[in-house]
Each structure stands twice: as structure tokens, then as C-alpha cells.
C-alpha positions in Angstrom: -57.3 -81.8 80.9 -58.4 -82.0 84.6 -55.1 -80.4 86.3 -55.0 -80.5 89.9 -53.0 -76.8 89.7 -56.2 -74.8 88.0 -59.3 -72.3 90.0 -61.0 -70.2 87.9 -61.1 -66.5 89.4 -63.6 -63.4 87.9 -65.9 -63.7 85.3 -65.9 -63.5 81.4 -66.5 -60.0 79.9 -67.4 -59.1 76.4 -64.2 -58.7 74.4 -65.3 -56.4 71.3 -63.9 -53.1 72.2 -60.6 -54.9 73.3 -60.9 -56.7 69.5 -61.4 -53.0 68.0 -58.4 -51.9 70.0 -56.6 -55.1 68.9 -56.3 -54.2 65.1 -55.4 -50.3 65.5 -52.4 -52.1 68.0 -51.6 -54.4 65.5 -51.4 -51.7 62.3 -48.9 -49.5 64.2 -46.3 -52.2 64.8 -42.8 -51.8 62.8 -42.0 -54.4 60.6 -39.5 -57.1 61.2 -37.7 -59.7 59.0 -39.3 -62.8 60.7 -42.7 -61.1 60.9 -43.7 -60.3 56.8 -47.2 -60.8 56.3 -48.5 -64.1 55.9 -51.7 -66.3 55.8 -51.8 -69.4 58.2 -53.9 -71.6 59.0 -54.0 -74.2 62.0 -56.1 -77.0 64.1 -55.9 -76.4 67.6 -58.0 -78.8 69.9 -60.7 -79.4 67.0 -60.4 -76.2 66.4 -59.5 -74.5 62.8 -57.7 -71.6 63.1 -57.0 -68.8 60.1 -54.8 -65.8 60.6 -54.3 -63.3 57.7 -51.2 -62.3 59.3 -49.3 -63.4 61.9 -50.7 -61.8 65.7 -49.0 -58.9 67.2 -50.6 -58.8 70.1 -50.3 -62.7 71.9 -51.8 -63.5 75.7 -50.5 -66.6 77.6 -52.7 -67.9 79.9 -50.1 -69.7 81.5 -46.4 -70.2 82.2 -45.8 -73.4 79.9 -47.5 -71.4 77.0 -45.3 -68.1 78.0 -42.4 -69.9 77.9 -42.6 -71.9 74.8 -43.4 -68.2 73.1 -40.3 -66.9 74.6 -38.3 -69.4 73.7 -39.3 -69.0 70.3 -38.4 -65.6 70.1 -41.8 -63.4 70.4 -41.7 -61.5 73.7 -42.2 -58.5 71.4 -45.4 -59.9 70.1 -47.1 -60.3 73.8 -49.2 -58.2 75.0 -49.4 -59.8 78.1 -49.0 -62.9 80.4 -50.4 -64.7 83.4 -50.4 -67.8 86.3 -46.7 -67.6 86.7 -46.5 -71.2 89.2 -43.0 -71.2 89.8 -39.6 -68.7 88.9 -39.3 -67.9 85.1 -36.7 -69.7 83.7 -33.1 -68.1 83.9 -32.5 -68.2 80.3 -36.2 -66.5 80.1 -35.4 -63.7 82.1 -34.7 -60.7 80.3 -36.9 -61.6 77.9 -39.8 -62.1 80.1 -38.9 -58.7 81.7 -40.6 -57.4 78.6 -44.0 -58.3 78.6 -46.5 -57.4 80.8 -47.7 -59.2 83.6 -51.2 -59.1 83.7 -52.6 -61.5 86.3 -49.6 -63.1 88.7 -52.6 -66.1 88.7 -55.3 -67.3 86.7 -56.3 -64.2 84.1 -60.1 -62.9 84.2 -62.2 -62.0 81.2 -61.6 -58.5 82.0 -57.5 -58.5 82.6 -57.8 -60.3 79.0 -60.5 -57.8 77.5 -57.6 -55.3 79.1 -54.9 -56.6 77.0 -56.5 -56.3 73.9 -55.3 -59.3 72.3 -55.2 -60.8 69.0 -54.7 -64.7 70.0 -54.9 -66.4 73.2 -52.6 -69.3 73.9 -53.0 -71.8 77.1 -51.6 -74.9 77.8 -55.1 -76.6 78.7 -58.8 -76.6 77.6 -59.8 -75.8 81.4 -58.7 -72.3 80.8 -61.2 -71.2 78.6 -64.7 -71.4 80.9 -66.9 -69.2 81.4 -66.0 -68.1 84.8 -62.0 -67.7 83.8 -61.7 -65.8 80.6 -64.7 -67.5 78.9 -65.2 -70.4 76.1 -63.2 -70.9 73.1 -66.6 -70.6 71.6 -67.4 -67.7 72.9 -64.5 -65.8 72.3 -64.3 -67.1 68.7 -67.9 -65.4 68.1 -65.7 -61.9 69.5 -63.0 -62.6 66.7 -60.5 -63.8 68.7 -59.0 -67.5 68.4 -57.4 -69.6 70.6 -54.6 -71.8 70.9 -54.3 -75.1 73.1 -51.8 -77.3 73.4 -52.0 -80.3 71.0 -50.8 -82.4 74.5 -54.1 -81.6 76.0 -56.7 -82.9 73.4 -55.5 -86.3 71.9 -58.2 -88.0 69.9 -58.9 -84.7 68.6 -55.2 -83.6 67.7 -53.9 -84.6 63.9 -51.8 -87.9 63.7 -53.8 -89.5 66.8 -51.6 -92.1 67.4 -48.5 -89.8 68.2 -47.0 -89.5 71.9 -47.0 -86.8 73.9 -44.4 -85.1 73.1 -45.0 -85.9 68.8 -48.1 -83.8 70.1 -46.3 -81.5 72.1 -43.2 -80.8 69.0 -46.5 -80.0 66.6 -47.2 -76.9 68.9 -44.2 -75.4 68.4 -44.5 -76.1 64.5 -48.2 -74.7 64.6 -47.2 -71.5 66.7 -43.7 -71.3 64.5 -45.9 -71.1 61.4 -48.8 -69.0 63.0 -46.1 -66.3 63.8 -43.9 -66.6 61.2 -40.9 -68.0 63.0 -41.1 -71.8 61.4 -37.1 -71.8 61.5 -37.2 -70.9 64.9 -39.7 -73.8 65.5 -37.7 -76.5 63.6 -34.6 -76.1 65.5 -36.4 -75.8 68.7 -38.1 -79.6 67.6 -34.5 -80.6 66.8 -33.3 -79.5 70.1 -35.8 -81.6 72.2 -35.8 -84.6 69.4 -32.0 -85.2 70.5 -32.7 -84.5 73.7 -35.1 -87.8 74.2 -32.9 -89.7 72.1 -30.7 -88.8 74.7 -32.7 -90.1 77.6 -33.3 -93.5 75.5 -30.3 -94.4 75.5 -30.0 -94.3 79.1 -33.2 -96.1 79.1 -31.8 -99.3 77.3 -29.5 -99.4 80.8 -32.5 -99.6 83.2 -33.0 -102.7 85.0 -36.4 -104.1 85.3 -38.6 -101.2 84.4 -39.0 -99.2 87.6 -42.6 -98.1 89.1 -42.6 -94.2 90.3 -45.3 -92.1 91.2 -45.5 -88.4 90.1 -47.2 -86.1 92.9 -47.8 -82.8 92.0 -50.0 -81.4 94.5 -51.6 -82.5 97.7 -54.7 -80.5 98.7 -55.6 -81.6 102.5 -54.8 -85.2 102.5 -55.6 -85.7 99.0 -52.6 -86.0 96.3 -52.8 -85.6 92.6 -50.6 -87.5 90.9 -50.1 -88.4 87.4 -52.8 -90.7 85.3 -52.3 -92.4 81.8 -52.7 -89.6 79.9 -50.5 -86.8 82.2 -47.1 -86.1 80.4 -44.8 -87.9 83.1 -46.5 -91.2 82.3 -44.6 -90.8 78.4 -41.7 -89.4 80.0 -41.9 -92.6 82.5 -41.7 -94.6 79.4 -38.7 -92.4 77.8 -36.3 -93.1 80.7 -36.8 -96.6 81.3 -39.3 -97.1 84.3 -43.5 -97.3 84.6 -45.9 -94.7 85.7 -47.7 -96.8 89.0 -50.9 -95.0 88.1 -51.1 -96.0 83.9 -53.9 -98.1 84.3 -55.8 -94.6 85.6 -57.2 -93.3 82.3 -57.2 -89.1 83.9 -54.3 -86.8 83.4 -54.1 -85.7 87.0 -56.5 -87.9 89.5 -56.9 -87.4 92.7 -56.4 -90.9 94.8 -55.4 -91.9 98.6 -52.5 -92.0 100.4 -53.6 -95.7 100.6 -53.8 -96.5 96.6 -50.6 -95.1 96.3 -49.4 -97.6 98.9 -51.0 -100.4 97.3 -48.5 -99.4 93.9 -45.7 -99.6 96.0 -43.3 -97.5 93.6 -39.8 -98.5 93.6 -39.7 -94.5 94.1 -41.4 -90.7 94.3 -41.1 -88.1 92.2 -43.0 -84.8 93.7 -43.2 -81.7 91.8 -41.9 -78.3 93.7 -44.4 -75.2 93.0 -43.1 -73.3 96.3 -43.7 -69.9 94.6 -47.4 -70.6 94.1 -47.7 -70.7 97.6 -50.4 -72.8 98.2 -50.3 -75.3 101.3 -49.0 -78.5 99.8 -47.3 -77.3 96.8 -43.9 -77.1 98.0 -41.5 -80.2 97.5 -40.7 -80.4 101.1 -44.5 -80.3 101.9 -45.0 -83.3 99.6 -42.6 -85.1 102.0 -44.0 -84.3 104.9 -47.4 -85.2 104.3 -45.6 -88.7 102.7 -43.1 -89.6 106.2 -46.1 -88.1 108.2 -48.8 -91.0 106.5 -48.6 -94.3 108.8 -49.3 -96.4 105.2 -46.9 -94.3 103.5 -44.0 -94.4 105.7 -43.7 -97.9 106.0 -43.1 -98.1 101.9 -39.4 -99.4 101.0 -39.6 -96.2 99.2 -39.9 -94.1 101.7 -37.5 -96.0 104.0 -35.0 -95.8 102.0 -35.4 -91.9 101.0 -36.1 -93.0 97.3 -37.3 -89.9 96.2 -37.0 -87.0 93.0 -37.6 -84.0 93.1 -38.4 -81.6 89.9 -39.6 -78.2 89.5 -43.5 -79.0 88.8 -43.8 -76.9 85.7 -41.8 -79.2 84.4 -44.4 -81.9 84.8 -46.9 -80.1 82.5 -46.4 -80.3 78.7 -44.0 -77.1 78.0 -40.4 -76.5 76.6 -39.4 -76.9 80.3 -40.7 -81.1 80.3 -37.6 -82.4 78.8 -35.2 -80.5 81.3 -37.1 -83.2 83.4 -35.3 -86.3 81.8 -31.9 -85.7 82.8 -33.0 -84.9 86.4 -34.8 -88.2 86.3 -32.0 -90.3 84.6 -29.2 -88.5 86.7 -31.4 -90.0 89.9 -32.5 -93.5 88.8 -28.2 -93.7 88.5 -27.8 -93.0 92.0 -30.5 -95.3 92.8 -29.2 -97.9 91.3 -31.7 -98.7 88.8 -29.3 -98.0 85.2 -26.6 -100.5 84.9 
């Protein structure tokens, strides 16, 4: 997945000694009920993946794959996580207070060499390169595997004609079976099943199948916003209205201020990453690069103030995406789009 949000810092470093540390860590760990020894094996990006028992020692290379691992229970298996874009999650707190931070942005090969890890876990493909942590390739050949979100690899996920989210629910089955929480990971699925079922019902209320564009960052005068394959252009679908940017086959393109004009959305959604702290990711810059564009602010959309705004974390494919539909129903209400 091209994301607009992702630089690779550092270099990769040779991981055997922190895979020699990785299995004395993992042999001194107390037992737990939910954590008996167990085979598993699972595809991950065209990737198969065996584990002899489930990992002790977990590194997220970003916040949607820290959070889905907290919410399933496992801060006590991380040994680490990293690229924190926006505030943890309230109901994350305490639990993220437990694991070590080990790179506030985008991990190195050594921070992750460091951490002495038995699985890597990321939310996107673009993670593992060679000047980030390295390949999935190479750091298979070191013994360690790694875990990407079905969401991000498509044709090469199982059951290719599932949506997004399908894609998204068999993550937290894999990781629920990798780590030996699979009750954990069914009611999770549940949870976010009803939750859509939720938003569809609001959906069979809207009114001509509004356009929106998603914006999640805008890098000089350039904005990203979401593609056909990006997760908002599913959850466009889920509540009712159409992503203006479908016919784009990229997750995250980057376009004009002028192609977005042409679309004329009935409205905006832009993504707020203020704590990343980059010029343009803040919600309020988003709209003042918008009002400030002479094609843009003549849009009805802009006029009129028809805009949404959503944490941006929330935009990529995490247990944080469906807090998104509510937030997006609650507003196409009081723009009158749901009779």
C-alpha cells in the first residue's frame, strides 16, 4: 500500500543476535491460561507463516497494529511498539502504558534488532524495506516472521473477493489464533460485525448516494486523498454515499486541488493527525489550505462548510476504522443527506 503517512528512517541491521536473545526471552515467561503451547499456522500477504508456539515477544510497527494487539488482550506479549500518529486510544491507555515505546516514529532495523522480537506485525507492506526495518524476505532468512494486514494485499489475501473489512476481521482471527486468544478474536469480529450492520441501516436512509472526498494529508499543495482501494472508499459504501476518487485504482494518490474540484463532493472529510506534527496533518490545516485554494473555495461544499472531521488513524484499516461510521453517519444527519 502506497500511504501518504510513511518515510523510512535508519537502516536495516542484521537481526541474529536479537533472534538468539529472542528465545532465552521467550523460555523465561510464566505461563498463562490463554497462552498454552500451541502450533499455528497462517498466510499473511503471500506469506505462510508457522509458529510452534504462540510469540512472547510481539513488535508493532505501527499504531493500527498496536492497537488491534491491545485490544486483544496481549500488551504483556509486546516487547515493543512504534509510529504512534495520533493520542492512544482512551480505553488503550493503561494498557499501552505497559509496553515499551521504542521509536515515537517509524522503527529502524536496529531499534527492532534492540527489541529482540519474535514476530513483527505492521499494518502495511511499505514497512518492511530495506532502509526501515528491512524486507519480509530478509528478515524471514533471520527467523523472524512477519505479519501484515490482510487489508493491505488483496489479490494475494485468502477469499479474494471479500471487502475490506471481511479482510480486515481475518486479521484479528489470524493474530487471535497465532497468540492463542481465538475467543478474544471472535468476539472482537462480532463486535465490529454489528457495528456495520449498524451503519447499513442508516445507509438504507441516505438519499441519492452522496460523493465525499477523504483527505488525509496535504504535503505543500499536494493532498492525498483516498483511492479505490484505501479503506474509506468501503466505508463510503457502508454508510450510504460514493468515494469521488473510486475510479483511482491507488489506496492513497496524490492529485490537485483542481481534480478534486472537478469531483465536486457533496462534502469533505479530512483526517486530523495533529500529534504527528507535520505541516499539513492537522484537521484545521486541511481547511485552510481548502478556503485558501481559489478553485476550492468556490465548491458548494466549501461554501456551505460541508465538511467531517475524523481522527486519521481511523482512516487506515485498524480496530479504530469502524469508530469512523457513526461519526460519518451522525454528520451526513445534520447534513441532510439521511431521511
Amino acid at each position: 500500500m502506497r500511504h501518504p503517512a510513511r518515510l523510512g528512517l535508519g537502516l536495516a541491521l542484521p537481526l541474529a543476535l536479537a533472534l538468539t536473545a529472542t528465545a532465552c526471552a521467550g523460555s523465561a515467561s510464566t505461563d498463562r491460561p490463554d497462552k498454552a503451547a500451541a502450533q499455528s499456522t497462517v498466510v499473511s500477504c503471500g506469506r505462510t507463516l508457522s509458529f510452534d508456539r504462540p510469540p512472547e515477544r510481539a513488535v508493532a510497527l505501527d499504531q493500527s497494529s498496536t492497537e488491534v494487539l491491545l485490544e486483544l488482550g496481549l500488551e504483556d506479549r509486546m516487547a515493543g511498539t512504534s509510529n504512534l500518529k495520533t493520542k492512544i486510544a482512551p480505553e488503550y491507555a493503561d494498557a499501552y502504558a505497559k509496553v515499551p515505546v521504542l521509536a515515537p516514529k517509524i522503527l529502524t532495523g536496529e531499534q527492532l534488532r534492540a527489541a529482540a522480537p519474535d514476530v513483527a506485525v505492521a499494518g502495511f507492506t511499505d514497512y518492511f524495506t530495506k532502509d526501515q526495518v528491512g524486507t519480509r524476505e530478509e528478515l524471514a532468512g533471520l527467523g523472524l516472521p512477519s505479519y501484515v494486514s490482510a487489508v493491505d494485499c488483496p489479490k494475494e489475501s485468502a477469499g479474494r473477493a471479500a471487502g475490506p473489512f471481511d479482510r480486515l476481521f481475518s486479521d484479528y482471527e489470524n493474530l487471535g489464533e497465532v497468540f492463542g486468544v481465538p475467543d478474544r478474536a471472535k468476539k472482537l469480529v462480532g463486535e465490529q460485525r454489528a457495528a456495520l450492520k449498524r451503519a447499513a441501516k442508516v445507509a438504507d436512509r441516505v438519499e441519492s448516494e452522496p460523493t465525499v472526498v477523504w483527505v488525509y494529508s496535504v504535503y505543500g499543495d499536494a493532498p492525498y486523498v483516498a483511492g479505490k482501494s484505501a479503506m474509506p472508499s468501503e466505508m463510503s459504501r457502508v454508510v450510504g454515499a460514493k468515494n469521488a476518487f473510486d475510479d483511482v485504482d491507488e489506496d492513497w494518490p496524490a492529485v490537485s486541488w483542481e481534480e478534486v474540484a472537478k469531483r465536486n463532493p457533496d462534502f469533505i472529510v479530512v483526517g486530523d493527525l495533529s500529534e504527528r506534527g507535520k505541516p499539513g496533518d492537522s484537521a484545521a490545516d486541511k481547511l485552510r489550505a481548502i478556503k485558501a485554494n481559489p478553485v476550492m473555495s468556490q465548491l458548494d461544499a466549501v461554501v456551505d462548510g460541508r465538511f467531517v472531521e475524523i481522527p486519521g488513524t481511523e482512516m487506515d484499516p485498524s480496530v479504530r476504522t469502524v469508530s469512523a461510521l457513526p461519526r460519518l453517519t451522525d454528520a451526513m444527519k445534520k447534513l441532510g443527506y439521511v431521511r
